[in-house]
N, C-alpha and C positions, 0 to 999 in steps of 0.2 A: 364567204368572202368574195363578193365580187370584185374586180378590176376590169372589166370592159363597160365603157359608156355606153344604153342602149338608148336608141333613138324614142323620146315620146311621141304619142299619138293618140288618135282621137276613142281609142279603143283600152288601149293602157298607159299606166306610168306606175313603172317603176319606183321602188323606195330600196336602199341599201344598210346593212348593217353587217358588220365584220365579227361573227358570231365563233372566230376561231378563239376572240379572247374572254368574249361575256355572252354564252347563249341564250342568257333571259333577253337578251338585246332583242330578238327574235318578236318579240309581244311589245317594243314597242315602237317598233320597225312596224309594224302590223296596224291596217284600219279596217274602218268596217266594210271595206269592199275588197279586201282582200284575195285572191282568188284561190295563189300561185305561191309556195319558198323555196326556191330553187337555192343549192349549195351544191358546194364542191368539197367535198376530202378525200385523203390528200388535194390540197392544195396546189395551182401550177402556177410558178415554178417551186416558191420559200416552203413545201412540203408542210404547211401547217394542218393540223386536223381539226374537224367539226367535229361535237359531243353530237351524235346523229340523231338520237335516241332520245338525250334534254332536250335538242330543240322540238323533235317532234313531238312531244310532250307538251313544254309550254305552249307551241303553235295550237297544241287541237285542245287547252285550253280556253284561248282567246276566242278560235274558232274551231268549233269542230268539222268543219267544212272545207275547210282549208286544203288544197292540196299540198304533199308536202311531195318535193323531186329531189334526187340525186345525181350529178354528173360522176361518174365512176370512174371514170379512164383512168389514174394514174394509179387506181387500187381495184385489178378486176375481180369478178365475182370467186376466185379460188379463193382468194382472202378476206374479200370483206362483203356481205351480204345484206346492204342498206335496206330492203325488205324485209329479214326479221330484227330492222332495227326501228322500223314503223314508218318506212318509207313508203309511198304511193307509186311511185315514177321514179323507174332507175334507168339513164340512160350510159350506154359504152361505145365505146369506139372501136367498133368492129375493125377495122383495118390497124387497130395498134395490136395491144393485148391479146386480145381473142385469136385475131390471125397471127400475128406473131411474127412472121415473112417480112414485113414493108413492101407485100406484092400485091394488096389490090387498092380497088376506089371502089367501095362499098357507099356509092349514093343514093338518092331517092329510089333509082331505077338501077338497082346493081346487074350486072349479066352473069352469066348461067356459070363461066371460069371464077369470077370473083366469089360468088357464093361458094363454090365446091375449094376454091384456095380458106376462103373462111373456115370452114365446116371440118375442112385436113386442119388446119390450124384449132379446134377448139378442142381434137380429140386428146392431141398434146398438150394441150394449158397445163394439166397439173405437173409433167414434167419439166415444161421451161418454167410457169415459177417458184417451182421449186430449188431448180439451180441457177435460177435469177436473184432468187431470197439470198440462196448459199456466196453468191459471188460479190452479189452488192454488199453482205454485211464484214466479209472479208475486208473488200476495197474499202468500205467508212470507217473498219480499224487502223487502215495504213493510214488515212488521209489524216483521222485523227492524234494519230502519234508522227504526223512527219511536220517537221520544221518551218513549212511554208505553206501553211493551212490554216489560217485565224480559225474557222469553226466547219464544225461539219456537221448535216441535220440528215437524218435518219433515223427513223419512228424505229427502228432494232436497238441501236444506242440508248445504253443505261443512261448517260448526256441528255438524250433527246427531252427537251423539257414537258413534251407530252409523251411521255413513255408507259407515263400508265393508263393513258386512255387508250392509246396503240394495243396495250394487252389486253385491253378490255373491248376495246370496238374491234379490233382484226384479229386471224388467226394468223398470219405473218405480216410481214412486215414489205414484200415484195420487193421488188428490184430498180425503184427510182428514189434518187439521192441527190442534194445539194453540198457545196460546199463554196467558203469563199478563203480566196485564195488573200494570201500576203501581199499586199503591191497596187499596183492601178490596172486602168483597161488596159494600157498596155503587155504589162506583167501577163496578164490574163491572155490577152492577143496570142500573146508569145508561146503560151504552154498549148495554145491549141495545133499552133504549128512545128511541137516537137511530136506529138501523138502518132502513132504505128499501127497500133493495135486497136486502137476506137478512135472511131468514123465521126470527125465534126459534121453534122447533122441535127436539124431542129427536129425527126420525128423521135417516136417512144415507144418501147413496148415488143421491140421485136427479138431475134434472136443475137442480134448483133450488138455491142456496148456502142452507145454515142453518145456525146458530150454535143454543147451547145451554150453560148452565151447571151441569157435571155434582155440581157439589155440591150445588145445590137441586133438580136433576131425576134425570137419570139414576143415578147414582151418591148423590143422596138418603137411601135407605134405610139408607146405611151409617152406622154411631155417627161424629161428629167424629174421634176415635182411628182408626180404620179407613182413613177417606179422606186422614188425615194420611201415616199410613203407608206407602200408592200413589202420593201426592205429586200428590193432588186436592184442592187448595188452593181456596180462598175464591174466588179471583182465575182461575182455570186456566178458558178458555174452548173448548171445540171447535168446528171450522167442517170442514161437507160445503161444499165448495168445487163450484159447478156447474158448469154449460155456458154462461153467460152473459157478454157480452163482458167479460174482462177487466179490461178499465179500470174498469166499470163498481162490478163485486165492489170492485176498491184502493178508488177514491175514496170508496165506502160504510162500509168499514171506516174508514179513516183518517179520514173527517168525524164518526164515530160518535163514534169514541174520544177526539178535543179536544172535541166537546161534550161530554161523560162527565167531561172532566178540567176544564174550564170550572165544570161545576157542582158538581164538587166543593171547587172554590176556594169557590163561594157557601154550603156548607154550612158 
């Protein structure tokens, strides 16, 4: 599922197909010059998943030559392992997941501090997510049972309308979750500025909980039309679900969100 516009040129162009709902779409999204399928599951922000494994099937069908790549960030390698899913090309976000921290800039030319903050960061992966799994799926029960929460999407949820691909393509479920709130942008506004315990913030993957509204940050740039489209609503909130106790993240969220609904009765 792409959502970023990429620029044509005289070397490629791009073709698109939203293979989180039909992966045979895959072949015929496909021409004969084909090179390159790049996807993303999870999905950023609406959490949808790619069947990783049909697509890359059908793909080396049409072509057997085809590269087939993975964007991993939002699912790292502790849970989900796109190489024995018939991946070619797995790429992560070393500075989310992997480090863990939100403390380096791992670019083209990283320095010698940011690889060794990486490296301390990879030894602990199975630790935080593990207790990223255990915290996120806590919070997508409260959200799900509380009063001012139209939906909540997290691949651990029985609910989650890909739930059985999730048991079948991951080994957990990890620590990032959508949910859309009751109300409008404003509603929305509101609950970020009752938050204590997690950090409004557009990164992911660290040890700390953060929330983020990807209609005015991350997903921003796109026209209204666009975001509609992906079913990045006004309302649609993400949370990097941390390492912190438990109880802690629920009751933060849930005091957030009746304050949020509180003052929207005042308006």
């Amino acid at each position: 599922m792409v959502i970023m516009a990429l620029p044509k040129g005289p070397r490629y162009s791009p073709s698109f197909a939203n293979l989180t709902e039909d992966r045979a779409k895959v072949v015929s999204a496909m021409t004969a010059a084909t090179k390159l399928i790049w996807l993303e599951s999870p999905t950023n922000p609406t959490m949808k998943l790619v069947d990783i494994a049909a697509v890359a099937a059908h793909a080396r069908r049409t072509n057997p030559d085809a590269i087939i790549g993975v964007d991993n960030m939002l699912m790292p390698p502790y849970f989900q392992c796109p190489f024995a899913l018939g991946a070619d090309l797995v790429v992560h976000s070393a500075t989310k997941y992997l480090n863990s921290h939100s403390n380096t800039a791992l670019g083209a030319v990283p320095s010698q501090m940011d690889c060794y903050l990486a490296h301390r960061g990879l030894k602990r992966l199975h630790l935080h997510m593990q207790a990223q799994e255990h915290n996120a799926l806590a919070l997508a029960r409260a959200l799900e049972a509380s009063p001012y929460v139209e939906s909540v999407i997290y691949p651990g949820l029985a609910s989650y309308l890909q739930h059985a691909l999730a048991k079948r393509q991951m080994s957990g479920c990890g620590g990032m979750l959508a949910f859309r709130i009751k109300g409008d942008l404003a509603t929305a506004t509101a609950f970020f500025q009752h938050l204590k315990t997690v950090t409004l913030a557009d990164s992911l993957g660290g040890v700390d909980s953060l929330a983020e509204l990807p209609a005015t940050m991350t997903q921003g740039n796109l026209s209204a039309e666009e975001r509609a489209k992906h079913g990045i609503t006004d309302s649609l909130i993400r949370v990097s679900v941390g390492v912190e106790d438990a109880v802690d993240v629920v009751e933060d969220v849930i005091q957030a969100l009746k304050k949020a609904f509180a003052a929207s009765k005042v308006r």
